[in-house]
N, C-alpha and C positions, 0 to 999 in steps of 0.2 A: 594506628594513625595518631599521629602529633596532634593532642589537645588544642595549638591551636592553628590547626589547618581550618583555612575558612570555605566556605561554598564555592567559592571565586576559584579557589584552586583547585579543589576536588571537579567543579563544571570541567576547567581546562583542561583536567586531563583525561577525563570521559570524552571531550571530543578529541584528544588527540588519538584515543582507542578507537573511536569511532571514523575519525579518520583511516586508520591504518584497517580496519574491518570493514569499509567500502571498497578497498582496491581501487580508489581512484586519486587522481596526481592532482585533482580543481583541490587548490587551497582553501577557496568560499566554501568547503562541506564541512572544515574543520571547525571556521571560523562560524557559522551557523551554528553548528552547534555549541558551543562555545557564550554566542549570546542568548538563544534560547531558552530559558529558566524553564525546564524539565517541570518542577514543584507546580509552577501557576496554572499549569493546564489539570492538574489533577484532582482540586478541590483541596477541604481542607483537613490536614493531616492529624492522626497517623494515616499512615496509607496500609492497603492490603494487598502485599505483595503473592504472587501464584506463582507455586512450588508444586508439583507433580499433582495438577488439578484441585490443591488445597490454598487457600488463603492464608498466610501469616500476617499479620498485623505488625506496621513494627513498632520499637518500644517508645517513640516519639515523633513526632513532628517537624523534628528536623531534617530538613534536605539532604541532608547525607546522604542516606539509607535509599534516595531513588536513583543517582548514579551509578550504578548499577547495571549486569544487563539482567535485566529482571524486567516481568510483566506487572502491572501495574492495574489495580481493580479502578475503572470508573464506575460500572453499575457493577456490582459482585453478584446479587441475583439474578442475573440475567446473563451471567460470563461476559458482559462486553469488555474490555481490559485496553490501555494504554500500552501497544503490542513492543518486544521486546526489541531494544537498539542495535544491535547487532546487524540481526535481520534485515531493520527499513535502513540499518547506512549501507547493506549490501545492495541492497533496490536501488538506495536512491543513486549508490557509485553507477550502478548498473545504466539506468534511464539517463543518466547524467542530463539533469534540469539546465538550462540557456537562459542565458539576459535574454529577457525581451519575451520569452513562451509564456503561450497562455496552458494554463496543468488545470486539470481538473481532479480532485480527490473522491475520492465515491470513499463512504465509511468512513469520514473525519472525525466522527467521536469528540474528543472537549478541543482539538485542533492542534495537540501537540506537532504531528507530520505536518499538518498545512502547514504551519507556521514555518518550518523549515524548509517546507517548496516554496512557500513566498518569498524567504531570503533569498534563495537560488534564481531567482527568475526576477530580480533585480538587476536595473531599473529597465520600470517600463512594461514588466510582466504582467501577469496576472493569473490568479487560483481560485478557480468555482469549487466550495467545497460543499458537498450532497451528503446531507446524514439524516435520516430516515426517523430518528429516536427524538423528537420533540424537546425531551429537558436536553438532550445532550446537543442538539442544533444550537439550542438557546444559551446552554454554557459556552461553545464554541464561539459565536458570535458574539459575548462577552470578552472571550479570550484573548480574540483576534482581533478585537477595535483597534491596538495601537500598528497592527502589522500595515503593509503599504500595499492594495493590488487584491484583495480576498474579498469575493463574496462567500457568506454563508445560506445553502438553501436546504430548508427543512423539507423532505419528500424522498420518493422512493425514486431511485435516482434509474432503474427499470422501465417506469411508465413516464417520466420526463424527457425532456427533449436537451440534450449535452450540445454546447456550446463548439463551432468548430476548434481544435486544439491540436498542440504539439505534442500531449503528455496524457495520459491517464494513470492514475493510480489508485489501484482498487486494495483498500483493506476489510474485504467480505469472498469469504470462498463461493464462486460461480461453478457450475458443469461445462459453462462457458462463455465469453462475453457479448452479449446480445448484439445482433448487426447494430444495431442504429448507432453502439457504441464506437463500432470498429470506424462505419461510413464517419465520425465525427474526426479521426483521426486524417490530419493535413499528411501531404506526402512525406516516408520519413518519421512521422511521430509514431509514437512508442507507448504500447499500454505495459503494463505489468499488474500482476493479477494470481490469487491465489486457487488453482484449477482444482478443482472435486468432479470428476466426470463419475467418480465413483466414491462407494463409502470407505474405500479400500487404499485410497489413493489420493494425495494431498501434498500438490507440489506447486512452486511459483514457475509461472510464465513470465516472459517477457515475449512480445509479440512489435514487428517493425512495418510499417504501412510499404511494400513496398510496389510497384507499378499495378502489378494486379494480382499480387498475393502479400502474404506476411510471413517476413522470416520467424522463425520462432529460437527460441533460447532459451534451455532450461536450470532454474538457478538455487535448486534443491529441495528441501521440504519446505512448506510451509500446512498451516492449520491454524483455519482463521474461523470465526462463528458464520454461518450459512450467510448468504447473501436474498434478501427478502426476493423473490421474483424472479430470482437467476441460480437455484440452487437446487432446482428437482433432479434427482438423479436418472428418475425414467426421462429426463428430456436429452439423454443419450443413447442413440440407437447403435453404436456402438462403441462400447469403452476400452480404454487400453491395459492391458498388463501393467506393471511399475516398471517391467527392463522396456516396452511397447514404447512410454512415456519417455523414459531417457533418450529414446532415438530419435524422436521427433523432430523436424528442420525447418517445417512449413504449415503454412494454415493457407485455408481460401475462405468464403463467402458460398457458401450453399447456392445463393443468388447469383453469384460470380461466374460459377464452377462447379459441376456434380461431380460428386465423391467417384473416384474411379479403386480400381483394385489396388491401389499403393495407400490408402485410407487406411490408419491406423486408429483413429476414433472417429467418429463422429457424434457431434451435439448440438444440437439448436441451428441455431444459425450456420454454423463452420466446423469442417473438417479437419483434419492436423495428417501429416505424412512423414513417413521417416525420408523422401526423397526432394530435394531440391527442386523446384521449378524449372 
């Protein structure tokens, strides 16, 4: 790298990577990230970057080193980690955030992703973001003062009560996502969520409200830290294979609709099938 390439350029072209690694043609995903300063949600540097479950430190402070698609230590004792870019531009192409939606973040950590559903859902939006971890609520809500449209609520986002919304985005692996979460989605809105229905198996969902089921879509691995409250594996009576899990097309509501013989898992609240409604 050109000695003197400055941050400004190195930013813009991480999101035009980021652009091209969401698969989506909304110009505002570029340009979000683009303004977003990556560094200010992290604390203060060196940072510790996670390489095959080990921290590397890097050799300074300088924001170079986090453009990157690398994970990023907020609490390193605890493995909570500022999760890798690639991944949340794939999500967020995916969920594709709207002027005007209200998103809720479950797992917002120092608020890096809020920060980035908040641009997307300008003007007029709005982003409830639930993080469970006290200092990290507290940094987030620091973070996020200049952003437009964000609340921050510190609590376990499990036993509170979700905001009705267009959008959910869960960065906490679930077995699966608790009704109250699903009923909070408006018709049309879109959760996405990192599935652990087993210890075996760790892949993102995308789930679509629709009349009286959820389409579902599956958008490859993920592996996030357990989700406080939504993350017992015995709260699946039956779990699926990893080819089981590829086929998947649909979910219901236990409450909705009992599981019949096309049920390929069942968990908590909702069922998943490889056949169409």
């Amino acid at each position: 790298m050109d000695k003197h390439t400055t941050v400004d350029e190195v930013r813009a072209f991480h999101a035009r990577l980021m652009a091209v690694a969401s698969g989506s043609d909304d110009p505002r995903l570029e340009r979000a990230f683009e303004l977003v300063p990556r560094e200010a949600f992290l604390g203060a540097g060196p940072w510790k970057i996670m390489v095959n479950k080990h921290y590397v430190e890097t050799p300074s402070a300088n924001p170079l080193f986090v453009y990157q698609n690398c994970v990023v230590a907020l609490d390193a004792a605890k493995g909570i980690n500022n999760g890798e870019p690639f991944l949340h531009a794939r999500w967020i192409g995916a969920v594709a955030p709207k002027k005007g939606e209200t998103i809720v973040h479950i797992g917002a950590g120092a608020g890096y992703y809020t920060a980035l559903l908040s641009m997307l859902a300008l003007p007029s939006g709005h982003v409830h973001a639930f993080e469970i971890e006290p200092a990290l609520a507290r940094r987030a809500s620091d973070n996020l003062a200049p952003f437009e449209g964000v609340t921050v609520v510190q609590g376990d986002a499990t036993e509170l009560t979700l905001p009705n919304c267009d959008l959910i985005y869960v960065n906490a692996g679930v077995v699966s996502p608790p009704g109250p979460w699903l009923k909070a989605l408006r018709p049309g809105g879109r959760i996405i969520f990192p599935w652990r229905p087993s210890n075996q198996l760790g892949v993102a969902l995308m789930m679509t409200r629709m009349e009286t089921s959820f389409k579902v879509r599956l958008l490859g691995p993920a592996w996030f830290i357990p989700c406080v409250g939504a993350s017992d594996p015995a709260g699946c009576v039956k779990s699926p294979s990893p080819l089981q899990a590829r086929s998947i097309s649909a979910a219901w509501l236990v409450e909705d609709r009992a599981p019949d013989d096309t049920a390929t898992a069942v968990c908590r609240d909702v069922w998943f099938s490889d056949t169409p409604e």
